[in-house]
C-alpha positions in Angstrom: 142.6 116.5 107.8 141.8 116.1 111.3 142.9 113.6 113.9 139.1 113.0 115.0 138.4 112.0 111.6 137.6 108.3 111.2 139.2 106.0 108.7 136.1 106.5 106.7 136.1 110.0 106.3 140.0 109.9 105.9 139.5 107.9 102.6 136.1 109.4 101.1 136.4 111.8 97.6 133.1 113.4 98.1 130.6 113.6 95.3 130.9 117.6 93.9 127.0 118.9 93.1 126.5 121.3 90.6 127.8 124.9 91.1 124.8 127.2 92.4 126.6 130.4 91.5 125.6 134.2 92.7 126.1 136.2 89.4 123.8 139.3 87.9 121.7 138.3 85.2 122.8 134.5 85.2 121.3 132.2 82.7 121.7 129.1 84.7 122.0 125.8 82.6 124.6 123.5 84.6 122.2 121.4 86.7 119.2 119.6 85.1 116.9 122.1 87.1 113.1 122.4 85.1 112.8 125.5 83.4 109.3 125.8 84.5 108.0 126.2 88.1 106.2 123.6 90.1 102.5 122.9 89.5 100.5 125.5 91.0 98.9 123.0 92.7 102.0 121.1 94.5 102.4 125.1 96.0 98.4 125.2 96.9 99.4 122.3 98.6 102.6 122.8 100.2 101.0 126.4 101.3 97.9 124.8 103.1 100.3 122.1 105.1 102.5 124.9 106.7 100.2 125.3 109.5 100.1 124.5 113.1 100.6 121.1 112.5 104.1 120.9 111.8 104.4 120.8 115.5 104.0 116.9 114.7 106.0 114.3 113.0 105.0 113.7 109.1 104.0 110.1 108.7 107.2 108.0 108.9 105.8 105.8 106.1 104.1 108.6 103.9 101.4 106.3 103.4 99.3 108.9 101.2 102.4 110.0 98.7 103.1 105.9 98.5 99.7 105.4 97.7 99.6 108.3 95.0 102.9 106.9 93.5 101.3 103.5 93.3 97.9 105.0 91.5 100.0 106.7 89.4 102.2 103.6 88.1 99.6 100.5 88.6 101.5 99.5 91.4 100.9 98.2 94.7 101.6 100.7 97.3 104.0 98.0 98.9 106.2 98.0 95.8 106.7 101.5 96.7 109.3 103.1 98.7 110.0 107.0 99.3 112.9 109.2 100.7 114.4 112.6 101.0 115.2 112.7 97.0 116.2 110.1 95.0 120.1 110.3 96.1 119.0 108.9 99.6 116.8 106.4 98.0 120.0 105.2 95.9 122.3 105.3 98.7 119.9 103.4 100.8 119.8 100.7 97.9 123.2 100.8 98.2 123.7 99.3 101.5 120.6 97.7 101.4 120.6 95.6 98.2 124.0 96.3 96.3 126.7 95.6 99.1 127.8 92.1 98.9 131.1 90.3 98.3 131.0 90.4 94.5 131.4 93.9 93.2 128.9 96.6 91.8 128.6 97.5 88.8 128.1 100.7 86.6 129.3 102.6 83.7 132.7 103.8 83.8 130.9 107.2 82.5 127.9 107.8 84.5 126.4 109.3 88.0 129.0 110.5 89.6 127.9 109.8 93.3 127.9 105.7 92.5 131.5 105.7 93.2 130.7 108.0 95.8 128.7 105.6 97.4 130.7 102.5 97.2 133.7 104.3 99.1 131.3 105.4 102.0 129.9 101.9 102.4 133.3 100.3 101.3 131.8 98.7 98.4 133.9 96.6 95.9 132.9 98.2 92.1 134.1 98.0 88.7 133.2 100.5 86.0 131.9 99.1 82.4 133.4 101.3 79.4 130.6 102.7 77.7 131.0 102.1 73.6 132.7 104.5 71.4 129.6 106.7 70.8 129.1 106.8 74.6 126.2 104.5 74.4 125.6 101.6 76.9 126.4 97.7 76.0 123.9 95.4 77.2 126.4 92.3 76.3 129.1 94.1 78.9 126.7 93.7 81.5 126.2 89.5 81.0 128.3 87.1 83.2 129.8 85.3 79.6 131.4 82.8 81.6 133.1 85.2 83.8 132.3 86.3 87.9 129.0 87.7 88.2 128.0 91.0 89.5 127.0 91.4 93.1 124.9 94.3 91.4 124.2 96.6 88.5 123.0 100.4 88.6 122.6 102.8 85.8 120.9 105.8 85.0 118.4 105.4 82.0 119.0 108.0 80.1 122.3 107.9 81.0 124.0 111.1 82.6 126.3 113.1 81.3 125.5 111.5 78.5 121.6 112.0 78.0 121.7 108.1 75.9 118.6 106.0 76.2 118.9 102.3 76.5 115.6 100.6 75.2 113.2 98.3 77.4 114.4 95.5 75.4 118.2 95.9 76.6 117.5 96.6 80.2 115.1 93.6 80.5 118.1 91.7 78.9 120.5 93.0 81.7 117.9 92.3 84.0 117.4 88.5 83.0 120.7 87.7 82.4 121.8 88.7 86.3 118.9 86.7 88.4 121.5 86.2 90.9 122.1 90.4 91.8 119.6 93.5 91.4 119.2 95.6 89.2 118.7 99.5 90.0 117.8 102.0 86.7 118.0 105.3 88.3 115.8 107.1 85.7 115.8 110.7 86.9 115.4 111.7 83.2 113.1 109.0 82.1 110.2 111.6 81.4 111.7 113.9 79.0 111.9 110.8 76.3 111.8 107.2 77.2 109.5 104.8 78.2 110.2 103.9 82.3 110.7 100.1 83.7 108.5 100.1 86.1 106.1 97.7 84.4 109.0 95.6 84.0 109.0 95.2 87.9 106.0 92.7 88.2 108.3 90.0 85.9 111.4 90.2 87.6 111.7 90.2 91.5 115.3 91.7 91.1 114.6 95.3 89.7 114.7 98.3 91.3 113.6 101.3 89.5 114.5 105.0 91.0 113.0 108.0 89.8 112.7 111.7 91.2 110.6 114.4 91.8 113.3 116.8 91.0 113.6 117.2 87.1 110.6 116.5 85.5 108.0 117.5 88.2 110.4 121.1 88.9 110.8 119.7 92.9 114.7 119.4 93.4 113.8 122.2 95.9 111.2 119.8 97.9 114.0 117.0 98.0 111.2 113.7 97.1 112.7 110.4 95.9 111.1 106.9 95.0 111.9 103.8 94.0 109.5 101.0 93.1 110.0 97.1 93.3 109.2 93.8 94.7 107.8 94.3 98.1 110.9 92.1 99.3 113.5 94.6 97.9 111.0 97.8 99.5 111.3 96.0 103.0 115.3 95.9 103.0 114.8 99.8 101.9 112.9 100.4 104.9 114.8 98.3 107.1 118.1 100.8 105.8 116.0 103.6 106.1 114.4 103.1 109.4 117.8 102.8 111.2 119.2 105.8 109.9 116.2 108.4 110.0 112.8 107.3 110.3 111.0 110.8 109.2 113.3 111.4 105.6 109.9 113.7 104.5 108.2 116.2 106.3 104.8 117.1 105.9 105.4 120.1 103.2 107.2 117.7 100.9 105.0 114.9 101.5 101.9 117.0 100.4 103.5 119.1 97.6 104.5 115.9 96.2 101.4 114.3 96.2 100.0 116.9 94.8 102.3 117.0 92.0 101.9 113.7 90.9 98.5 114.2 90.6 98.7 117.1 88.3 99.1 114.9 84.7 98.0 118.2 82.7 100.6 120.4 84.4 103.3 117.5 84.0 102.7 117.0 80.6 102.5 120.2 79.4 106.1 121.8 80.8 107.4 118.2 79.7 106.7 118.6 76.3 107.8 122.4 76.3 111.2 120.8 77.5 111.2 118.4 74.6 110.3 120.9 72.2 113.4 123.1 73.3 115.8 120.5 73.4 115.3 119.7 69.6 115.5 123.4 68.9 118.7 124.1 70.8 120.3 120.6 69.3 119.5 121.9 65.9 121.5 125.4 66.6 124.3 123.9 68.3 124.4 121.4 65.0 124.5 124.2 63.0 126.8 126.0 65.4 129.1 122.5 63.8 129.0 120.9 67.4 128.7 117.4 67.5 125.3 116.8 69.6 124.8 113.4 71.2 121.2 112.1 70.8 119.7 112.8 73.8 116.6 111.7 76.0 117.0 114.0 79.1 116.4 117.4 79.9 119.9 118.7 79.0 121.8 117.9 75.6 125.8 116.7 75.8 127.8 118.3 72.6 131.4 119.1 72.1 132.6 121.2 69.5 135.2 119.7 67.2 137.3 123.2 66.8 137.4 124.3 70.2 138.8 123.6 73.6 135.4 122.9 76.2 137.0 124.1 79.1 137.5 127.3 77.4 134.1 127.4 75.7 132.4 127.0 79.6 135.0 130.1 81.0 133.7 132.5 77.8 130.1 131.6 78.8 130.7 132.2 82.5 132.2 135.2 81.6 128.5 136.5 79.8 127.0 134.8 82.7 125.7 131.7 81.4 126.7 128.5 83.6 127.0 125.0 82.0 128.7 122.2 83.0 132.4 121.1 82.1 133.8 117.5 83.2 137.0 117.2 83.5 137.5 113.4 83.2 138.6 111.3 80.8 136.8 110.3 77.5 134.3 113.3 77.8 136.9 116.6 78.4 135.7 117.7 75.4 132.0 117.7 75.8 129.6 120.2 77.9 126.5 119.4 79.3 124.0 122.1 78.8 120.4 122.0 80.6 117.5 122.9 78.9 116.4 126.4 80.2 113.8 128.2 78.3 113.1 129.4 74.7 114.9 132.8 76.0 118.0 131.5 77.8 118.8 129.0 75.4 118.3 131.3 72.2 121.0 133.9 74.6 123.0 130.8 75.3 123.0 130.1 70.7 123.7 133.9 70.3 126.7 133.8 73.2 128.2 130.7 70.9 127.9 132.3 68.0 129.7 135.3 69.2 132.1 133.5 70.8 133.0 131.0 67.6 132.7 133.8 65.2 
């Protein structure tokens, strides 16, 4: 605590990333990172920008990326906004479409940094319980009679819990509260269910967020988008253009681009994820850990015999890092990212070891 603090700062709980330990021989499976690297051509491309133009300012609109975004989804490029991961994009959407007097709304089990964000911009929120399999309730997120939302945000999957909510239900959530928008954040929409963005042209108050960071292997380029009704982009620009007008530079904006472009790389490292992930579900099954069905790139399973917290120290102590909440309803359960073939089959043989 400081006395130059503001009353802000004084009151925030900070939203705690995912520990980027420095061991020997780690098999790192605690933060949703792609096992696979970037598309050789999002490097090609990030390698040809650092040149003597960086000397000036990347396009403050990244007009190109927008535009390859848009090809990519059938959209128009003004439906499509862009920022410095999709963290920023969310935080601008925030302030810019999700702070009014009625609270927010989100899952009581879910992205940590929402509650984040509604204590930096002093926004009123109320959490949903998720059901007793952890799954989302459409019906929970209805008026019924009672105060609407001033908002609603979820991730779809869901995260920790790697749950998929169909089309059907979001569309449902998203007609039954025309008077508020609607964010998905669908960071882990590639690695198993179908996105909303087509759902965008019918209904002026949907946002959908993805990233660049999971299922394009860019969380170290930092690229975020969201795409919408032009009126909801505009309030994203206006949010974004009085806080930093230049959120990418010129490597990100060209290694992104480039990225998106690549469908055969994308595709292929996506569905060597997927095929993983039902490998490693089925050893942890027979392990006798119960496995939550998952649509993400990471797999949430608790075991019914032993303590979780304990389970994570005896994997950190072989070096293998997963991911351990320590919050009600899910103590129990640890979220394990999908590495590759190798570092999951030493991740089985470690649980084996350590059950046996």
């Amino acid at each position: 605590m400081s006395q130059y603090w503001s009353a802000v700062v004084h009151g925030l709980t900070p939203y705690v990333p995912g520990e980027q330990p420095k061991l020997a021989n780690l098999v790192k499976l605690n933060t949703n990172e792609h096992p696979y690297g970037p598309s050789p051509r999002a490097i090609e491309a990030i390698r040809a920008e650092a040149a003597d133009t960086l000397r000036l300012y990347p396009d403050p609109r990244a007009d190109l990326l927008k535009a390859a975004i848009a090809k990519r989804f059938g959209v128009a490029p003004g439906e499509v906004f862009v920022g410095n991961g999709s963290d920023e994009v969310l935080a601008h959407a925030f302030m810019a479409l999700l702070k009014h007097e009625r609270p927010v709304r989100f899952p009581d089990i879910s992205y940590s940094f929402y509650p984040v964000y509604c204590g930096l911009y002093e926004i009123a929120f109320e959490t949903v319980p998720l059901d007793a399999s952890l799954a989302i309730r459409p019906a929970n997120y209805l008026p019924n009679g009672s105060a609407a939302a001033g908002g609603i945000v979820f991730p779809n999957p869901n995260a920790p819990t790697g749950r998929l909510l169909p089309l059907a239900d979001i569309e449902r959530i998203v007609e039954g509260n025309p008077q508020c928008v609607v964010v998905v954040d669908e960071a882990y929409v590639d690695f198993g269910g179908d996105s909303a963005i087509p759902l965008v042209r019918r209904h002026p108050n949907l946002l959908v967020v993805q990233t660049l960071s999971k299922s394009r292997s860019l969380a170290g380029l930092r690229v975020g988008f969201a795409i919408g009704h032009p009126d909801l982009i505009e309030a994203l620009e206006r949010v974004k253009d009085s806080f930093n007008s230049y959120p990418l530079d010129r490597l990100a904006i060209a290694g992104a681009i480039a990225a998106i472009e690549d469908d055969e790389y994308f595709e292929r490292t996506r569905k060597a994820v997927i095929r993983t992930r039902a490998q490693l579900a089925s050893d942890l099954a027979s392990l006798g850990f119960d496995v939550l069905p998952s649509a993400a790139n990471f797999v949430f399973a608790r075991h019914p015999g032993r303590d979780a917290g304990e389970l994570a120290a005896e994997l950190r102590a072989r070096s293998i890092i997963v991911r351990h909440f320590r919050q009600p309803r899910i103590e129990q359960f640890l979220r394990i990212t999908i590495g590759t073939d190798e570092q999951c089959a030493v991740l089985v043989a470690a649980l084996r070891e350590i059950l046996r």
